[in-house]
C-alpha positions in Angstrom: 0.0 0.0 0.0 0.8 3.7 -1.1 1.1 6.2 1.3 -0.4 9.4 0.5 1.3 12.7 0.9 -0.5 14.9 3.2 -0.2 18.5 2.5 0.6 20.2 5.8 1.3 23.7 6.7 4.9 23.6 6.3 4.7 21.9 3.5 2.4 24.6 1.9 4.9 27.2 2.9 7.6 25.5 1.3 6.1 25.4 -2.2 4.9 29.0 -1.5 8.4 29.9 -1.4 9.8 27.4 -3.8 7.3 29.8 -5.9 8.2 33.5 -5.3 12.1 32.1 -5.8 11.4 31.1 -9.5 9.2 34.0 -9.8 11.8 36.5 -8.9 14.6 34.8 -10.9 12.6 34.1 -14.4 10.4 37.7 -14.0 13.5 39.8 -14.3 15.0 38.1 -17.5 11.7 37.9 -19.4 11.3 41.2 -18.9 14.6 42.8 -19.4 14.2 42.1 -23.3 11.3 45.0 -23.3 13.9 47.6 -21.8 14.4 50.7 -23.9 17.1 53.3 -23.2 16.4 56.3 -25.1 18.7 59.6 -25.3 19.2 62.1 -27.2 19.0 66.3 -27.1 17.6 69.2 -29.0 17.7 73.1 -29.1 14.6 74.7 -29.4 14.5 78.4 -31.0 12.2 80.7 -29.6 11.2 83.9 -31.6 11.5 87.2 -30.6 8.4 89.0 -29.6 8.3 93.1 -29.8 5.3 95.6 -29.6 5.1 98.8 -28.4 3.4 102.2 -29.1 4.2 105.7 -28.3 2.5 107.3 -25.0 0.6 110.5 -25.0 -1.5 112.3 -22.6 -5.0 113.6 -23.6 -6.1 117.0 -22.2 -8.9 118.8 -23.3 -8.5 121.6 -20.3 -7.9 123.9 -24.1 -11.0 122.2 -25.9 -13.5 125.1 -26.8 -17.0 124.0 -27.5 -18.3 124.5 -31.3 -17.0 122.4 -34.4 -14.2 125.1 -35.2 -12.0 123.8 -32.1 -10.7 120.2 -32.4 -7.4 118.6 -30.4 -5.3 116.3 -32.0 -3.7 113.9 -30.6 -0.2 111.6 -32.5 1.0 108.3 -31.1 2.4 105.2 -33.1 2.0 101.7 -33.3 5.5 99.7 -34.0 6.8 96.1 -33.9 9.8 97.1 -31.8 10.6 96.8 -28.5 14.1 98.5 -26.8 15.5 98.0 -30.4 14.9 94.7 -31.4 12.5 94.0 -34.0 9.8 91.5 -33.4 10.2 88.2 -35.1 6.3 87.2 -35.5 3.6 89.0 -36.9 1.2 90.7 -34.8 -2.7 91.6 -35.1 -3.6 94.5 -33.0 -6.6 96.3 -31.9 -7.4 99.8 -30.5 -10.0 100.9 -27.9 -10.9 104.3 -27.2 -12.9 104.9 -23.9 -15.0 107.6 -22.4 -16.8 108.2 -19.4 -19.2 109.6 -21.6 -19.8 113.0 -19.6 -19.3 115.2 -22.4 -20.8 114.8 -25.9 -17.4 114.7 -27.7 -17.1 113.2 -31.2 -13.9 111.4 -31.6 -12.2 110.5 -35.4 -9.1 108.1 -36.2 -6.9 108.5 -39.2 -3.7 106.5 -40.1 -0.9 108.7 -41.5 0.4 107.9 -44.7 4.0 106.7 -44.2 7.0 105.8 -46.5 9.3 102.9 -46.5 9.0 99.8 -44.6 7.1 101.7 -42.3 4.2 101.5 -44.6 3.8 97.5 -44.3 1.1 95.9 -42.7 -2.7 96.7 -42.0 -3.8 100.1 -40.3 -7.1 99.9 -38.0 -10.6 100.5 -39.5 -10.6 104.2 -39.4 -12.9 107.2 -39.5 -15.5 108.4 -37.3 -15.9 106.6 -34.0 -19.2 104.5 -33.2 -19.4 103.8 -29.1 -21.0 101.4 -27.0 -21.2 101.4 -23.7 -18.5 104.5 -23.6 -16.3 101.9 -25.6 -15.2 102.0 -29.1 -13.1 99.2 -30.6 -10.9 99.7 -34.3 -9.6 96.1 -35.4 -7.5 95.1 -38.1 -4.2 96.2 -37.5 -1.4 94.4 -38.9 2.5 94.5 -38.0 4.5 91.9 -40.2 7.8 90.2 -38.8 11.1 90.6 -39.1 10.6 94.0 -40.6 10.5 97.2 -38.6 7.1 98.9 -39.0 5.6 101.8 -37.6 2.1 103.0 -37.8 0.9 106.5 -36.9 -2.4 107.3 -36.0 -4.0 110.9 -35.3 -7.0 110.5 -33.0 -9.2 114.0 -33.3 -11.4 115.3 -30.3 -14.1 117.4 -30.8 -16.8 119.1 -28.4 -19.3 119.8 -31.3 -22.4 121.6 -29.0 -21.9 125.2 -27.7 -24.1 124.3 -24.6 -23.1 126.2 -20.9 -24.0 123.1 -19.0 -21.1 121.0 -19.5 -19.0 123.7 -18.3 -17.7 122.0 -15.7 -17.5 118.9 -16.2 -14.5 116.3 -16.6 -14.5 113.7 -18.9 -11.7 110.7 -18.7 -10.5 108.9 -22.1 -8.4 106.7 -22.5 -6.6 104.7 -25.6 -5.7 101.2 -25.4 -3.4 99.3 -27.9 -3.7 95.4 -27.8 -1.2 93.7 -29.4 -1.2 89.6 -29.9 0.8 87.1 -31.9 -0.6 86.1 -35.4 -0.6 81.9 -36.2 1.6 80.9 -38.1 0.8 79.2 -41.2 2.8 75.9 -42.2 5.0 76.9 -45.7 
């Protein structure tokens, strides 16, 4: 008669064992055939981003009501930045804002210029339409890698004749937002 192996507790431990140590010695050479060492290096180039437009200060302690008495006001739009040119194009936007206490009429015009300063898009200009006290010319274009200025002349005028705005105090204010065209794939 055949005696049969019982399996005791020991017994079970041992094969439990017997199992993590082939485990742990086949797992780690099976799997060290899917190992992948990868270097390697590159230089990224960043491009150069300039924008910048000439300050001015709007006072219109000198405006005279009536349509014979307008202020004029210069400033310029450029792609430069402390003398470096920017490398991407730019779309840009201007806003003209009011507090809307005196009924003045407000016109843009773009100068004509020569040169390279003549590239790109000027804003939409003309008369000013406001909403809200706001009024918002789009379409601007600055190209890249080419310096480019473009000069605007932005005309105040207090058409009515009318004593009771006499003292009041009106606050405006031009904004020039500048962002980075996408770039289109040659």
């Amino acid at each position: 008669m055949k005696m049969k192996k019982h399996l005791t507790r020991a017994r079970i431990i041992g094969y439990i064992l017997l199992f993590c140590a082939v485990t742990m010695t086949i797992l780690p050479s099976t799997l060290a055939r899917y190992r992948t060492r990868i270097e390697g290096g590159a230089v990224a180039s960043v491009a150069l981003w300039g924008s910048g437009s000439s300050e001015f200060q709007i006072d219109i302690n000198g405006l005279k009501p009536g349509n014979d008495s307008a202020q004029q006001y210069e400033f310029i739009v450029t792609n430069t930045k402390e003398g470096q040119i920017s490398e991407v194009g730019q779309n840009y936007s201007i806003t003209v804002e009011t507090t809307d206490n005196l009924p003045l009429k407000f016109t843009l015009s773009a100068k004509e210029e020569s040169g390279s300063s003549g590239l790109g898009n000027t804003v939409n200009t003309g008369i000013l339409s406001f909403s809200d006290g706001k009024a918002v010319l789009e379409g601007g274009f600055l190209p890249h890698s080419v310096e480019t200025k473009h000069t605007y002349v932005l005309t105040v005028l207090l058409p009515v004749s009318n004593a009771e705005y006499a003292d009041e105090i009106d606050l405006i204010t031009v904004t020039v937002q500048a962002e980075q065209t996408t770039p289109v794939s040659p």
